[in-house]
mmCIF file of the C-alpha atoms, coordinates in Angstrom:
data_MODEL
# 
_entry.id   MODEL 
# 
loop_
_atom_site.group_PDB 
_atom_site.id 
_atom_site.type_symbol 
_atom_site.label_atom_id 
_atom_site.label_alt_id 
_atom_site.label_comp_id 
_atom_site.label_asym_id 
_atom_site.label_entity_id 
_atom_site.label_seq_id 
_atom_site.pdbx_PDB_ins_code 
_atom_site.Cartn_x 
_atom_site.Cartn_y 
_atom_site.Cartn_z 
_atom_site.occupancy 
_atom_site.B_iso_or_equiv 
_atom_site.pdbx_formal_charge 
_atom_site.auth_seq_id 
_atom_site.auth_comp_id 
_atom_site.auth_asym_id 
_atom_site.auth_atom_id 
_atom_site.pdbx_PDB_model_num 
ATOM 1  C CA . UNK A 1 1  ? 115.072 65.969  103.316 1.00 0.00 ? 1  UNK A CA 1 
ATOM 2  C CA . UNK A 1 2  ? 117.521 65.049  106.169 1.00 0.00 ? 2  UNK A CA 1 
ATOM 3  C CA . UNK A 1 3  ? 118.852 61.435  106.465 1.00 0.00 ? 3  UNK A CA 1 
ATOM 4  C CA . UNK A 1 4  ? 120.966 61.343  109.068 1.00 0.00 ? 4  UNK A CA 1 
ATOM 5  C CA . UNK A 1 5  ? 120.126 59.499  112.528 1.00 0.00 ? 5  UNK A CA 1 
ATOM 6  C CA . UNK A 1 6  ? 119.594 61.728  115.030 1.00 0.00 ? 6  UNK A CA 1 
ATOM 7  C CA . UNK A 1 7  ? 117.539 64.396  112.157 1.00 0.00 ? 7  UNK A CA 1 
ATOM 8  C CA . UNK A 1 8  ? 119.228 67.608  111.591 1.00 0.00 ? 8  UNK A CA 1 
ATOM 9  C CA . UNK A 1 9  ? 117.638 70.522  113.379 1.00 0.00 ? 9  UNK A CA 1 
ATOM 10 C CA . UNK A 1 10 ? 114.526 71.834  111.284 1.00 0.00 ? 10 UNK A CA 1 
ATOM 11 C CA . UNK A 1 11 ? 115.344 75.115  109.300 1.00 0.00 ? 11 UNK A CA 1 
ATOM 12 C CA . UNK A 1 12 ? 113.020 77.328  111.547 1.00 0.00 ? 12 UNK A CA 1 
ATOM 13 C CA . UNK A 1 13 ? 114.636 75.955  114.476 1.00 0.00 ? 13 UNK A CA 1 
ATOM 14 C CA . UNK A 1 14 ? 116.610 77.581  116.571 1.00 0.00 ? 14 UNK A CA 1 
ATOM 15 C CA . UNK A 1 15 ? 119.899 75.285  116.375 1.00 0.00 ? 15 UNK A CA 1 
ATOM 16 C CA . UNK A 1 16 ? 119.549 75.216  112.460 1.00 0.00 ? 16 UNK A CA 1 
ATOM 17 C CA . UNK A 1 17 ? 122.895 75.826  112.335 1.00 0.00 ? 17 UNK A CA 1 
ATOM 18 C CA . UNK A 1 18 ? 123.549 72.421  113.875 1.00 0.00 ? 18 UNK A CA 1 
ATOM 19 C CA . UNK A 1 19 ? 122.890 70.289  110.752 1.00 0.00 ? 19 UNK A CA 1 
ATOM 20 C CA . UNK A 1 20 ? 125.655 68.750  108.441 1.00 0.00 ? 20 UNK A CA 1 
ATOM 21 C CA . UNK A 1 21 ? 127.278 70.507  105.494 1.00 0.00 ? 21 UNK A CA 1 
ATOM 22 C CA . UNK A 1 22 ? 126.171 69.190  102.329 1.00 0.00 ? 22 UNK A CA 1 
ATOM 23 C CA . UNK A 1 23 ? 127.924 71.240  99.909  1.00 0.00 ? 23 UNK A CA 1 
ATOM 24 C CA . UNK A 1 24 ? 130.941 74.144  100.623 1.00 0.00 ? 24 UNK A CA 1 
ATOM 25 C CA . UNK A 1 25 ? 131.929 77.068  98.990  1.00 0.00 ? 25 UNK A CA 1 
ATOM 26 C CA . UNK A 1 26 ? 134.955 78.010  101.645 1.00 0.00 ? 26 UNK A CA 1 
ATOM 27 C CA . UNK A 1 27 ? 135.896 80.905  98.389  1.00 0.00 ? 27 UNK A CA 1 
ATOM 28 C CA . UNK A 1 28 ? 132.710 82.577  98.014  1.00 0.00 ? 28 UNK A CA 1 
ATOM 29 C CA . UNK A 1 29 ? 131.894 82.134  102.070 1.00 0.00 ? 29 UNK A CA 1 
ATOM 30 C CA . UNK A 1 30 ? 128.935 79.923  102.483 1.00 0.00 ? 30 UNK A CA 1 
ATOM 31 C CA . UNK A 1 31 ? 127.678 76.520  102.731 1.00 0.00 ? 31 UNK A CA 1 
ATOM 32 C CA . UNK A 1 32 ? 124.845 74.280  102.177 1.00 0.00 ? 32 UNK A CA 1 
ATOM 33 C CA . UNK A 1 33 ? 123.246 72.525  105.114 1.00 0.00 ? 33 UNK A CA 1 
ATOM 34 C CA . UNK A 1 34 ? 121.229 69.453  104.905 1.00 0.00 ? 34 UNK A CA 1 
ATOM 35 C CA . UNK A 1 35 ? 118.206 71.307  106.630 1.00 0.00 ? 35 UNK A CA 1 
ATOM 36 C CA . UNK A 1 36 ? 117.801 73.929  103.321 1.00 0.00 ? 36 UNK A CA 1 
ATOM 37 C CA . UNK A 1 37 ? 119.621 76.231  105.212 1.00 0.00 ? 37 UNK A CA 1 
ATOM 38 C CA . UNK A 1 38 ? 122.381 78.418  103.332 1.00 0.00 ? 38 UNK A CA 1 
ATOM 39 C CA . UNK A 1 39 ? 125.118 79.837  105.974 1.00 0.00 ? 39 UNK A CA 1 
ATOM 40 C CA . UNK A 1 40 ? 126.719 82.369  105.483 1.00 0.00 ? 40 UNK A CA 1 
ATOM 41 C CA . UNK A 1 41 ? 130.679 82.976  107.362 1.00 0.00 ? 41 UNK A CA 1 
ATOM 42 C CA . UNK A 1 42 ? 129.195 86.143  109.118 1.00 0.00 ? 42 UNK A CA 1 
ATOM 43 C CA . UNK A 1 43 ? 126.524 83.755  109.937 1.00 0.00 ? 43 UNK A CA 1 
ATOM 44 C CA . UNK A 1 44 ? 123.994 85.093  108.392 1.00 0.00 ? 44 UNK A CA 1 
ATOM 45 C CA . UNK A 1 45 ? 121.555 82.939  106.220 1.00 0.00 ? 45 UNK A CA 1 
ATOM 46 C CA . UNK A 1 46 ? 118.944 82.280  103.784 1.00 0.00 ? 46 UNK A CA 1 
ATOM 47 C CA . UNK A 1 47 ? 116.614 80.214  104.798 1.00 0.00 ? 47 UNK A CA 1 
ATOM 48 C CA . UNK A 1 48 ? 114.033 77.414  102.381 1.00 0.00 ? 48 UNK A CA 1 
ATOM 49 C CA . UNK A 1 49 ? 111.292 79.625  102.630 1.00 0.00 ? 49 UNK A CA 1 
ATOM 50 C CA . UNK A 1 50 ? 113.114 82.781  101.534 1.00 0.00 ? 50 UNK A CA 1 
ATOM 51 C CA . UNK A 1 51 ? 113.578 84.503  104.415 1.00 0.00 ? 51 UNK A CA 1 
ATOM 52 C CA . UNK A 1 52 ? 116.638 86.508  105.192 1.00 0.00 ? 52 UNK A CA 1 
ATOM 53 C CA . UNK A 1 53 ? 118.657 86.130  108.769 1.00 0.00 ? 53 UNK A CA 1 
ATOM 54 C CA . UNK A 1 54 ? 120.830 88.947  108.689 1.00 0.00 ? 54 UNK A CA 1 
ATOM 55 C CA . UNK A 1 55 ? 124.158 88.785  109.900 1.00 0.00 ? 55 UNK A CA 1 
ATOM 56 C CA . UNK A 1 56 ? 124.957 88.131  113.813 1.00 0.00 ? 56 UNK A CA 1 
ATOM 57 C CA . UNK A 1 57 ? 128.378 88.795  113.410 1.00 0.00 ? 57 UNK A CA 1 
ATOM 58 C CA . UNK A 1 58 ? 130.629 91.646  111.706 1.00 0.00 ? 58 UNK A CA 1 
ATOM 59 C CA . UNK A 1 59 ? 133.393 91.209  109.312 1.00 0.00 ? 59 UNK A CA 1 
ATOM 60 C CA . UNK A 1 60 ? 136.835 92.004  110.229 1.00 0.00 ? 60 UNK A CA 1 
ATOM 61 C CA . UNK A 1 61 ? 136.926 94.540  107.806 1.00 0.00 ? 61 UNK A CA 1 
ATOM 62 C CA . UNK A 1 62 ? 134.032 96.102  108.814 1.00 0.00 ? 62 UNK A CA 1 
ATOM 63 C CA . UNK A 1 63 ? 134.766 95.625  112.321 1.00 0.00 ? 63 UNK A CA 1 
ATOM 64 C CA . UNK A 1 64 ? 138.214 98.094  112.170 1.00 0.00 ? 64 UNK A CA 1 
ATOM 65 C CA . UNK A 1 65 ? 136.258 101.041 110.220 1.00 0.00 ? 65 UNK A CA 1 
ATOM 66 C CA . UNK A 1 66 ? 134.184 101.452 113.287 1.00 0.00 ? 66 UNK A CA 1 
# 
């Protein structure tokens, strides 16, 4: 899929998040990477195969109710 020079990190691997943005969605909070990978802004993901990475990091929000 990738066609940049170095690669983009595979989607199981554990710098995924290193690949290149292919498509942004800054309003609904995610992107696209080149690697399958969809990103969330709380960092969590869904990855090509279907599986779910929940989030590693809590929204503000979220964060002040606590």
């Amino acid at each position: 899929m990738c066609q940049h020079r170095p690669d983009c990190p595979h989607y199981d691997a554990p710098d995924r998040e290193a690949a290149v943005v292919v498509a942004s969605c800054p309003a609904q909070g995610f992107s696209l990477l080149c690697n399958g990978v969809v990103l969330f802004e709380d960092l969590g993901a869904i990855l090509p195969d279907g599986r779910v990475l929940e989030p590693r990091r809590q929204v503000l929000a979220e964060a002040g109710a606590a």
